[in-house]
C-alpha positions in Angstrom: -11.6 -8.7 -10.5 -9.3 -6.3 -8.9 -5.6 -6.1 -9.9 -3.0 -5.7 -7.4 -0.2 -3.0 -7.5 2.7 -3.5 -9.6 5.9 -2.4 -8.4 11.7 -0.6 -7.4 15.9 2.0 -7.5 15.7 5.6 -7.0 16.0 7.8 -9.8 16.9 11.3 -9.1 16.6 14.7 -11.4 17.0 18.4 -10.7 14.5 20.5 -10.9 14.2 24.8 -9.6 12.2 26.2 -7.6 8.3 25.7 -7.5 8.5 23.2 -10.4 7.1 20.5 -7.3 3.6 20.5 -7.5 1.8 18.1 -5.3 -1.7 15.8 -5.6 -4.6 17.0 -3.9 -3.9 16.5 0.1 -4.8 13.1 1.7 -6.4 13.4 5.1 -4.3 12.5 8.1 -5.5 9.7 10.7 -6.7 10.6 13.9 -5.7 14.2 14.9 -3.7 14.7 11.9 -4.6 17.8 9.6 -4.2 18.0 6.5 -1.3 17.3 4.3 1.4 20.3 3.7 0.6 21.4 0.1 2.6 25.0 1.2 5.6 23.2 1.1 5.8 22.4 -2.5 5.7 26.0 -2.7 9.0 27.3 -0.6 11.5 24.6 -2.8 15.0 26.0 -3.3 17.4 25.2 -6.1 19.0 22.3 -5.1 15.5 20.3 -4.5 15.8 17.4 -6.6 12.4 14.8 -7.8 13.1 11.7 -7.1 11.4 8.1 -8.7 11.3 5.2 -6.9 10.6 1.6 -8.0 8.5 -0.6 -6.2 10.6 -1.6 -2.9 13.2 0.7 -3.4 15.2 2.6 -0.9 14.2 6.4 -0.3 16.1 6.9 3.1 18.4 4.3 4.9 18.0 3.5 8.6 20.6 5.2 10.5 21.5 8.0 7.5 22.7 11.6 8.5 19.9 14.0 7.9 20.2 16.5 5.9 17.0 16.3 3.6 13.8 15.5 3.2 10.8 14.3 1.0 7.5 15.5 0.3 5.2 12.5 -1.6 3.9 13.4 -4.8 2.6 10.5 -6.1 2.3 6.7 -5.0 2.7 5.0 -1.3 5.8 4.9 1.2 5.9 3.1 4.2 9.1 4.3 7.1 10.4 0.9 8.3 12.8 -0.2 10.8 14.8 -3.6 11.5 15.2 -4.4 14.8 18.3 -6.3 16.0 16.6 -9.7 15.8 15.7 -8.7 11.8 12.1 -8.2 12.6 10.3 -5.2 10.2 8.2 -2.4 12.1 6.6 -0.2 9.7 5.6 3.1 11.7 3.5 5.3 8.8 2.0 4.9 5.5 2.5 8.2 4.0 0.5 8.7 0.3 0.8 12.4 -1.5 0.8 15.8 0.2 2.8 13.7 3.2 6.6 14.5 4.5 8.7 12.1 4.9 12.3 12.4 7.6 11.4 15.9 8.7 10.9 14.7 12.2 14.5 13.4 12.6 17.8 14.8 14.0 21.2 13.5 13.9 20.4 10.3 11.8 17.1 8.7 10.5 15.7 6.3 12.9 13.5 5.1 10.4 13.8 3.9 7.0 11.8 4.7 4.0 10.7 2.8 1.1 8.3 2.7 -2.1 5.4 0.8 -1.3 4.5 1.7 -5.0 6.5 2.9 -7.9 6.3 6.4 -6.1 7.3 10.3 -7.0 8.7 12.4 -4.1 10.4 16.0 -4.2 13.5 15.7 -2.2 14.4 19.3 -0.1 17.3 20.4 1.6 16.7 20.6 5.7 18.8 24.3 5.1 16.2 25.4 2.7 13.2 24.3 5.3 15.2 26.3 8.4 15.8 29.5 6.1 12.1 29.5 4.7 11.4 29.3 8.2 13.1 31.8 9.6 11.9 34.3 7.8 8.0 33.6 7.3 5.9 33.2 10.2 3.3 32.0 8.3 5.5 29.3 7.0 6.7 28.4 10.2 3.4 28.1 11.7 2.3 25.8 9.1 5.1 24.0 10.0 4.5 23.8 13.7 1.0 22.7 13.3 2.4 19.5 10.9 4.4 18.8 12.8 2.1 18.8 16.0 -0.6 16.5 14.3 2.3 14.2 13.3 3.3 13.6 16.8 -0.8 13.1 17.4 -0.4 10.4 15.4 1.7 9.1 16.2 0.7 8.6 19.6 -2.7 7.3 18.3 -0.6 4.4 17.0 0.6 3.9 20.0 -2.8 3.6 21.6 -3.9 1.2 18.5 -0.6 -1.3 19.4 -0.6 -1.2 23.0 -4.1 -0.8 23.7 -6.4 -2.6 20.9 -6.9 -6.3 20.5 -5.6 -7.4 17.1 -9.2 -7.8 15.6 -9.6 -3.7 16.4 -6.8 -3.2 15.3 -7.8 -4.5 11.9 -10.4 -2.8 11.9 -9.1 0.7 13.0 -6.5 0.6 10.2 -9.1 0.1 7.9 -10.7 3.2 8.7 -8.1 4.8 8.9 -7.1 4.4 5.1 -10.5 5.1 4.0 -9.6 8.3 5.8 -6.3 8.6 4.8 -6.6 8.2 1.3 -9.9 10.5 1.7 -12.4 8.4 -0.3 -16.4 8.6 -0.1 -17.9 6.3 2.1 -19.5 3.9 -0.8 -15.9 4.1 -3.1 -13.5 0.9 -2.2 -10.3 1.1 -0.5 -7.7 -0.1 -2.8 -5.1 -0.5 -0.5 -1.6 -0.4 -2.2 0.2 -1.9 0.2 0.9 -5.8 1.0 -1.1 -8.2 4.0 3.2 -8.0 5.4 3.2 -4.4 5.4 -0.3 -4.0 7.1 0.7 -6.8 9.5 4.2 -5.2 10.3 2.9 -1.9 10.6 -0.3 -3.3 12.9 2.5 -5.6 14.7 0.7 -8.9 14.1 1.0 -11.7 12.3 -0.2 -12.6 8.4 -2.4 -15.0 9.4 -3.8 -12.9 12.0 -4.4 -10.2 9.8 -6.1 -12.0 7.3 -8.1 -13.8 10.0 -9.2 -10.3 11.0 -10.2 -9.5 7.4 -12.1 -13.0 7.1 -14.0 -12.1 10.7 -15.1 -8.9 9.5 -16.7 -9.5 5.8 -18.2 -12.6 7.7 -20.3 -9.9 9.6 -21.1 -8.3 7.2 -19.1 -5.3 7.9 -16.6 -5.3 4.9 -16.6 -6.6 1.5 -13.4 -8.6 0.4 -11.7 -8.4 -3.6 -8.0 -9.3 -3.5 -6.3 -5.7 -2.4 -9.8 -3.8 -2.7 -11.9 -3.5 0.7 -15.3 -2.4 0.4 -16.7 -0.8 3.8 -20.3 -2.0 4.2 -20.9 -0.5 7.7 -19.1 2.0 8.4 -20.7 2.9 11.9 -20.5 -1.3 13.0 -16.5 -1.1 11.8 -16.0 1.6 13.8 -17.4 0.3 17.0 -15.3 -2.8 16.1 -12.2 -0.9 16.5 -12.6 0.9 19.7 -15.0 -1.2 21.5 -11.6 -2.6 23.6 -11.4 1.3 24.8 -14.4 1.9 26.2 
C-alpha cells in the first residue's frame, strides 16, 4: 500500500550567497519551460532558506512584496480566500519553481506548504540589480516569466472551458508532467482530493467521481494518493475532447 504525505510554521536561517542549490528542474504544464535553476545562482547576502511545516504559511494574501521564493524541496500551492471564505488554489509549484515574483504592490495570492517544504527566500532588490546588469539573466527572466503567464492562461482554458471529468483528467497529466516522471512510474501526488478540487474548482465528490470514472476505463490505476497512468494516449483525449 501507498502511504500518504505527512505534514507545518516557517523556520527561517541565513545563508550567503550561492549556498541555494536547487533539485533537478520539474517540467512546467502546458507552454511552460523549464524551471529557473539560474536563479539559485545570482542570491545575494540577505537571502534567507526557509522550512515550512506541512500547512504553514509562506506568504500572506494581501502582504507587501518585497521578496520572493524559489522551491527547493517539497510542494506549495498559492491560494486565495474569496470574500464568501471559499479557497482557489491557482498553482502547484514543486522544486526549481518561483513563487510571488509575478506580483506588485501586495500578494494577491497566498502561499502555503502542501508538504513539509524547503524554499530559498530572495530579496525583489537583489532580482532587479542582477537584472540590470546581466542580459543574460534578464532574458532568462523574461522567458519565465512569459511561460508563467502561458500557464496560466491554460488554466484558464481548463476552468472555463473543460467539463469537470477533463478537467480531471488534464490535471492528471499535467502532474505526470510537472513532476517529470516516466510514463510507466506512478504519480504520487502530494497534495490532498481538497487541494486538487479547489485548484480544479469543483467539488470533492466530483473529483473523486472523476478519479472512479477514469480507473473504471481502464485508463488509470487507483492506490490511495498514487495514480498509475495506464493509457496515456486515451487520458489525454479525455481531457480535451470538450475542445475539439
Amino acid at each position: 500500500m501507498f502511504a500518504a504525505h505527512s505534514d507545518a510554521s516557517v523556520k527561517p536561517s541565513p545563508i550567503g550567497l550561492g549556498r541555494c542549490a536547487t533539485s533537478p528542474a520539474a517540467a512546467h504544464h502546458a507552454a511552460a519551460t523549464v524551471a529557473p535553476t539560474w536563479m539559485a545562482n545570482m542570491l545575494a547576502p540577505g537571502s534567507t532558506l526557509v522550512q515550512a511545516e506541512r500547512d504553514g504559511e509562506i506568504i500572506a494574501q494581501g502582504a507587501a512584496v518585497d521578496c520572493c521564493y524559489q522551491v527547493i524541496s517539497g510542494c506549495v500551492r498559492t491560494v486565495m480566500l474569496l470574500e464568501d471564505g471559499r479557497r482557489q488554489i491557482g498553482e502547484f509549484l514543486f522544486p526549481g519553481d518561483l513563487v510571488g515574483c509575478d506580483a506588485a504592490g501586495e500578494h494577491g495570492f497566498g502561499a502555503e506548504a502542501v508538504t513539509p517544504a524547503t524554499l530559498c527566500r530572495i530579496p525583489l532588490r537583489a532580482i532587479d540589480e542582477r537584472a540590470a546588469r546581466d542580459q543574460s539573466f534578464a532574458r532568462e527572466l523574461h522567458h519565465y516569466m512569459a511561460a508563467q503567464l502561458r500557464g496560466a492562461r491554460a488554466r484558464l482554458v481548463l476552468l472555463g472551458r473543460k467539463t469537470a471529468g477533463e478537467r480531471v483528467a488534464s490535471f492528471i497529466l499535467e502532474m505526470q508532467e510537472r513532476l517529470d516522471l516516466p510514463r510507466h512510474e506512478a504519480i504520487d501526488l502530494p497534495m490532498s482530493r481538497a487541494d486538487i478540487a479547489d485548484y480544479l474548482g469543483l467539488t470533492i465528490e466530483t473529483v473523486c467521481r472523476g478519479l472512479t470514472e477514469l480507473r473504471r476505463g481502464g485508463l488509470i490505476g487507483i492506490d490511495r494518493t498514487r495514480i498509475l497512468i495506464h493509457d496515456g494516449h486515451a487520458l489525454g483525449r479525455a481531457g480535451s475532447e470538450h475542445l475539439h
